[in-house]
C-alpha positions in Angstrom: 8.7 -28.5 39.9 6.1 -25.7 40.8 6.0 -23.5 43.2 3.2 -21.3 43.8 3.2 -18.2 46.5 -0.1 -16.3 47.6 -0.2 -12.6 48.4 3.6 -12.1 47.5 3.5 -8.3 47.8 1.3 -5.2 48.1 1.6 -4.5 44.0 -1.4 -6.7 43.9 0.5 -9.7 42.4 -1.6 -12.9 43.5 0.3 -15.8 42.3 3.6 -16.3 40.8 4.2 -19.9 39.1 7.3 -21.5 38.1 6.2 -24.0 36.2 9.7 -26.0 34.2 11.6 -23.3 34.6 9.1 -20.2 33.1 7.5 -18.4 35.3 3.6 -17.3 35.3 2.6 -14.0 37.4 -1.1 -13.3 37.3 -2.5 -9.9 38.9 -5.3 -8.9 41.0 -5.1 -5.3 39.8 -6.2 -5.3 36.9 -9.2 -2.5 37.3 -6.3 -0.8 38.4 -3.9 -1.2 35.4 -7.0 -0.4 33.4 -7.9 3.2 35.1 -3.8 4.2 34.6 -4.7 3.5 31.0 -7.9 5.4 30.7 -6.1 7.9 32.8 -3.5 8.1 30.4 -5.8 8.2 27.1 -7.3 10.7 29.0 -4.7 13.1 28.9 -3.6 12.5 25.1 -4.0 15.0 23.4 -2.9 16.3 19.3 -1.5 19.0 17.5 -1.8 20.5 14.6 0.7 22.4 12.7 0.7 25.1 10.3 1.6 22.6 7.4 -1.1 20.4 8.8 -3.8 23.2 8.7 -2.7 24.4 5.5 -3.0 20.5 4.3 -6.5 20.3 5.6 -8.0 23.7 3.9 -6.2 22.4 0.3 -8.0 19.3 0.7 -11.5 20.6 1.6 -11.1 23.1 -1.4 -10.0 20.4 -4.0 -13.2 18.3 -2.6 -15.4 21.3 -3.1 -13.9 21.9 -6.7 -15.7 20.6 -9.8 -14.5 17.3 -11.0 -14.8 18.3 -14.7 -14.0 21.9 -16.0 -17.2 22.7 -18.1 -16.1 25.9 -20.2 -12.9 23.4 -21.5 -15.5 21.1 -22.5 -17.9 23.1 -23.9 -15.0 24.6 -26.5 -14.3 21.0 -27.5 -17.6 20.2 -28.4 -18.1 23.0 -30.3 -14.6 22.7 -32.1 -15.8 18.8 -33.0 -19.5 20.2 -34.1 -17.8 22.9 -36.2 -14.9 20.9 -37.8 -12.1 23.0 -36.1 -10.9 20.5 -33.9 -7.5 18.8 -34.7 -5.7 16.2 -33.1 -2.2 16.1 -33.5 -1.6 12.6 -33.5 2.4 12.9 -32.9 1.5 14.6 -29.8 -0.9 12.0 -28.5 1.7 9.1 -29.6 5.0 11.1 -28.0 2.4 11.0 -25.0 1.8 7.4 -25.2 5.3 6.4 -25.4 6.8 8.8 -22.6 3.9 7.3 -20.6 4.9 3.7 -20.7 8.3 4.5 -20.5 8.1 6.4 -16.7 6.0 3.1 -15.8 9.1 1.4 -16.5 
């Protein structure tokens, strides 16, 4: 069964369907559903807290901060050049291990 009714009301609805029992509504105002919306974005608007500013200016100065600290490596090299380096191979396996275990 299908019954179809033009002009059913002024909300610009052109044609309402009931086709098996679901019912199909098309519009003719569909410019007009689009300017609420662009109305709407329109009139978005953000903002930003404190912690939020704060966020921003920690991240611009760890992107403007050197990746590599280049006195720390300059004292290695010159502890390996001279023989004064030591590695404390406990230390680097206690590292290891506590490593893998927190990775689980």
């Amino acid at each position: 069964m299908s019954n179809e009714i033009d002009g059913v009301n002024s909300g610009g609805l052109s044609k309402i369907a009931d086709v098996g029992g679901n019912r199909r509504v098309s519009a003719d105002n569909a410019q007009s559903k689009q300017s609420n919306t662009e109305q709407t974005q329109a009139n978005d608007t953000v903002a930003l807290t404190d912690n939020a500013r704060l966020l921003a200016r920690v991240e611009a100065a760890v992107a403007e901060a050197p990746d590599v600290d280049s006195a720390k490596v300059e004292a290695v090299k010159s502890a390996i050049q001279d023989g004064s380096y030591q590695v404390d191979d406990r230390q680097i396996a206690d590292k290891i291990l506590r490593s893998d275990i927190e990775r689980g």
